[in-house]
C-alpha positions in Angstrom: 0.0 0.0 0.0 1.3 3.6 -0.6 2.3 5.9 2.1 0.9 8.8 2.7 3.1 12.0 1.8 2.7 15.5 3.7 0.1 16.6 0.8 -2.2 13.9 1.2 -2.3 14.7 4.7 -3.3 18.1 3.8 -5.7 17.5 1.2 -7.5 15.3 4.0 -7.2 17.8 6.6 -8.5 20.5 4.4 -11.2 18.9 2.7 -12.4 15.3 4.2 -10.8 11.5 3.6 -11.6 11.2 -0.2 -14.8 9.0 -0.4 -14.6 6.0 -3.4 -16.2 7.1 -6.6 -16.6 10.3 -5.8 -17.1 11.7 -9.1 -20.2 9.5 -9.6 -21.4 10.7 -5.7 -21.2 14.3 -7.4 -23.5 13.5 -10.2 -26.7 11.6 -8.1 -26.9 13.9 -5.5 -24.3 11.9 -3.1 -25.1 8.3 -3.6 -23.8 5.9 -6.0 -25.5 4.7 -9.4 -25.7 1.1 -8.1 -28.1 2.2 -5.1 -30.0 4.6 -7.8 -33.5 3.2 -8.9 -34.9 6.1 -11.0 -33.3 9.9 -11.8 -35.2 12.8 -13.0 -33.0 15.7 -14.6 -33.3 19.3 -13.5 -35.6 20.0 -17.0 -38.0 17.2 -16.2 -38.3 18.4 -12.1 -39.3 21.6 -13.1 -41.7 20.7 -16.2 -43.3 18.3 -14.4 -42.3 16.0 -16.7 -41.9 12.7 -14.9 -44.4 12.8 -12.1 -46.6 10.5 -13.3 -43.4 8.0 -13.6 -42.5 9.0 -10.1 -45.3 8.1 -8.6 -44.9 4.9 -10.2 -41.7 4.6 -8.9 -42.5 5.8 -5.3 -44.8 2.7 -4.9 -42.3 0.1 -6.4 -39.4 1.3 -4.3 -40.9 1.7 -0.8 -38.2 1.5 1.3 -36.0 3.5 -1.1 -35.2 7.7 0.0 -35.8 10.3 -2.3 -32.8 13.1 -2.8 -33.7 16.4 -4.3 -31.7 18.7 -5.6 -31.5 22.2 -3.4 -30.4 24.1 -6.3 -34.0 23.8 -7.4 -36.4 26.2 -5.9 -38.4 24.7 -3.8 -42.0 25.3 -5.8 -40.7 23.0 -8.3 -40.1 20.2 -5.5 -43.4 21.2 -4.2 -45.1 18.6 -5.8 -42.3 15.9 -5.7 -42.2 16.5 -2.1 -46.0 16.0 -1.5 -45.9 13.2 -3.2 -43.3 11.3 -0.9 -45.1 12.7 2.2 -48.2 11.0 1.1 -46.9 7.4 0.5 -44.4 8.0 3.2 -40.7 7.9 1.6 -38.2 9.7 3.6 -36.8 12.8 1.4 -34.0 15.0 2.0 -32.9 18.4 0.1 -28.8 18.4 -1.0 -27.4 21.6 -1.4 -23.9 21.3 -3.0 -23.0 24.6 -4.2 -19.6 22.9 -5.3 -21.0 20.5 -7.6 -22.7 20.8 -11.0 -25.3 18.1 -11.4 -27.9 18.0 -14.1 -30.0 15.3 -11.8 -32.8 17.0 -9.9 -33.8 13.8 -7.8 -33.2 11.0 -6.9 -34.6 7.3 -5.9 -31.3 5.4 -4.1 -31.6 2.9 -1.9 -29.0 2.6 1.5 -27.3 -1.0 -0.6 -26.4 -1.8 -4.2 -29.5 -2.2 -6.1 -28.2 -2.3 -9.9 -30.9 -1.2 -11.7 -30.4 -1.2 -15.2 -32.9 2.2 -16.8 -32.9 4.4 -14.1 -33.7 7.8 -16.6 -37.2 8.4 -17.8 -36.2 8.8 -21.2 -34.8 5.2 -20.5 -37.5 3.8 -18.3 -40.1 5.5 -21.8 -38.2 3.3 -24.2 -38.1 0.4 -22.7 -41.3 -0.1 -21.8 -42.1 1.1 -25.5 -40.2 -1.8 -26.3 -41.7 -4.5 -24.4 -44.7 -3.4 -26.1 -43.9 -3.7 -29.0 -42.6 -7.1 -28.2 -45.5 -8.5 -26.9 -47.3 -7.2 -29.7 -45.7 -8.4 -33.0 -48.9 -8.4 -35.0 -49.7 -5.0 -34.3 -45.7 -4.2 -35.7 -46.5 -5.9 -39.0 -49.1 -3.8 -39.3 -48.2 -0.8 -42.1 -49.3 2.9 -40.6 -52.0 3.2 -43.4 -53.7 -0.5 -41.9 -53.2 1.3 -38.5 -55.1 4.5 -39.9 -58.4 2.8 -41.1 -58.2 0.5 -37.3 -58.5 4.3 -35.9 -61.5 5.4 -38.3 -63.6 2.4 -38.3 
């Protein structure tokens, strides 16, 4: 093992012990992506956007904690917030002015979960997908066949 020299030392004075993968703690709000069950970005916190998904979420991962981003003003947490209250996850505002995150919550778990799609965008196409799988027929089907299905 290496030895310390009289700069590590000060680095670990000055700013903590270094924690392992610490650029990927930076990016989820703290945690690491193989606790993370589902991420909304900044864009999709404040639009709104992924609510419905959350909700979703909320109920699959009970025993998960949410982690919202306290660069976001709180009326776009509002609802997020209100949301965790009412099926009782445990939520918790980080403020980091040091880091630059694009992740406006997260879902993470205390242990290693490894969840594969943990983006909307993600978690959108893949259920598209399985769709689309269990429904070859439908696939075969040319969009002008699909057009007279809607009109009839």
């Amino acid at each position: 093992m290496d030895k310390k020299n009289v700069d590590d030392y000060l680095q670990e004075g000055m700013y903590g012990t270094r924690l392992p993968k610490e650029s990927e703690r930076k990016i989820y709000l703290g945690t690491l992506r193989e606790r993370v069950a589902f991420v909304l970005t900044i864009g999709e916190v404040m639009s709104n956007k992924g609510l419905d998904e959350l909700e979703r979420q909320l109920n699959q991962h009970k025993k998960a904690k949410l982690l919202l981003n306290g660069n976001i003003s709180y009326r776009f947490l509002k609802e997020e917030k209100a949301l965790a209250d009412h099926l009782s996850i445990p939520h918790t505002t980080v403020s980091n002015q040091e880091n630059d995150t694009e992740i406006g919550l997260v879902l993470t778990y205390p242990y290693a979960v490894d969840i594969e799609h943990i983006y909307l965008d993600d978690i959108v196409q893949a259920t598209v997908k399985q769709k689309e799988e269990k429904d070859p027929e439908d696939n075969s089907k040319g969009i002008v066949a699909k057009l007279k299905n809607l009109f009839h």
